[in-house]
C-alpha positions, 0 to 999 in steps of 0.5 A: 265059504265066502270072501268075507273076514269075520272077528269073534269080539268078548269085550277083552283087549286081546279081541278089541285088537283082533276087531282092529286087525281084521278091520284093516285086513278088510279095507285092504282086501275089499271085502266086507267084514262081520263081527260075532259074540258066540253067547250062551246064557250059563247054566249057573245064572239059570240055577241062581236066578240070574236076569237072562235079558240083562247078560243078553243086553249086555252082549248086544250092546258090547257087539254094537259097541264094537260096530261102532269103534270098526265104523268110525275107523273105517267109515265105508267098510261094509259091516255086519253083526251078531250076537250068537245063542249057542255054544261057543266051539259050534257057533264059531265053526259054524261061522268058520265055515261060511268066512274066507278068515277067522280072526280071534284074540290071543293071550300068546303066552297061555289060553286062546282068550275069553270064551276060547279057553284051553280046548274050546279054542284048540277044537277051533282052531283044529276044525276051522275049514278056513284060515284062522288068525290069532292077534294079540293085545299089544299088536298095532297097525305100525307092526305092519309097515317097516319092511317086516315080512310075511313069513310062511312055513313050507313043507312037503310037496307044492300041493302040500303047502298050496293053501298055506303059500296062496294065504302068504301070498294074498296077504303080502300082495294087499300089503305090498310086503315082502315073503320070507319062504322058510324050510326047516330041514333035518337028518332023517334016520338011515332007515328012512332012506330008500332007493327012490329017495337016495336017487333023488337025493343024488340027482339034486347034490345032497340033502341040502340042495334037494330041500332048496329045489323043493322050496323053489318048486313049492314056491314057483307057481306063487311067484307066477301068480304075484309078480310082484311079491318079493321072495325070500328063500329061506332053507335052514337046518332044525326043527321047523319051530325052532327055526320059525321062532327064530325068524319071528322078529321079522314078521308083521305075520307069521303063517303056517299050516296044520293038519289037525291031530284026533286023538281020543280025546279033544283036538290037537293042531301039531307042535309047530302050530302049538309054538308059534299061537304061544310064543310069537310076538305079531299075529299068526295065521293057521291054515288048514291044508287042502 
């Protein structure tokens, strides 16, 4: 893996959006970005004598095009580009796994857009080893200033949400924006409770502050390492999406982790990720944990 962003483009809006984010994520950042089209030559154009140079004509050209916009914004952004012969889910983690963060377009409200449709998106999304930011076709550059916040979903122990926490804090850093730490917390079942955790749960004051102290342990080493980064805690009682959605409309980006699902058929990313790639508003960021 390297510190290097890379943006899937298709031409649509959604991935003209995302081309735009992840230009300013790499001026931001100091890192070099690079611009792929996973492209396949269909099955059905071979079979009805479609003009295979043409399509392949076509992509280059949209890719340069795309170049070109990312150039002219950002005149000393190193950038790079290709069109990928292949298909779509194996050329883009392939990509995924030599990029620091992979930026796609979103529709929000539906499928991940243009080659990434229903599964093919998902299986990506589920398998990327790095981060993968969704944008979608109405976000702009203003979003992201007005004291909007990072806003990071915590679960788990600190090695748990490490690699969720260190994305939030990297991003808040190189935008000089704050991060609003949200633990979203429930009654588990009495069978759940067992003599070690009823221990804990006494020594920390009950259910509530226990789960305050294991956000401020998970959060500690953050802090440490960027001083400068306002922290907002942020512990509340429901659903972990519940709770994130309610809080979306103070996010420049919304950022939580997933652990990817197999089951025996296709790839799922867990509900809490599911919510926010559909129902949130600005750009969102799906970590894999460590």
């Amino acid at each position: 893996m390297t510190d290097r962003i890379t943006v899937g483009v298709d031409g649509s809006p959604e991935s003209r959006a995302a081309l735009a984010w992840a230009g300013r994520e790499a001026v931001r950042r100091g890192l070099p970005l690079r611009v792929v089209y996973a492209w396949q030559w269909p099955h059905h154009e071979m079979l009805r004598g479609g003009d295979r140079g043409d399509q392949a004509g076509w992509a280059r050209d949209m890719v340069q095009d795309a170049v070109r916009t990312v150039e002219d914004r950002h005149p000393d952004l190193p950038v790079t580009a290709e069109v990928l012969d292949g298909a779509a889910v194996d050329s883009l983690l392939t990509e995924a796994g030599t990029a620091g963060t992979l930026v796609l377009g979103s529709r929000g409200y539906g499928t991940i857009v243009g080659f990434l449709l229903g599964s093919v998106g998902q299986q990506v999304i589920a398998e990327a080893p790095c981060p993968v930011v969704l944008v979608r076709a109405d976000d702009r550059a203003a979003a992201e200033a007005g004291g909007r916040e990072i806003v990071v979903g915590q679960q788990g122990g600190p090695d748990d949400s490490a690699a969720v926490l260190r994305f939030a804090f990297e991003t808040a850093a190189a935008r000089g924006a704050g991060v609003r730490a949200v633990r979203a917390w429930s009654l588990p079942p009495v069978f759940a409770y067992s003599p070690g955790s009823l221990k804990l749960l006494d020594e920390a004051g009950g259910l509530e502050p226990f789960e305050k102290k294991a956000l401020a342990d998970a959060l500690q080493p953050w802090r440490e390492r960027f001083p400068g980064v306002p922290v907002t805690q942020h512990v509340e009682m429901g659903s972990a999406g519940q709770v994130l959605l309610s809080l979306a409309d103070r996010a420049q980006l919304m950022v939580v982790g997933r652990r990817a699902l197999r089951p025996a058929v296709g790839a799922r990313i867990g509900s809490v990720a599911h919510a926010m790639m559909h129902h949130v508003p600005c750009p969102v960021a799906v970590v894999p944990h460590a």
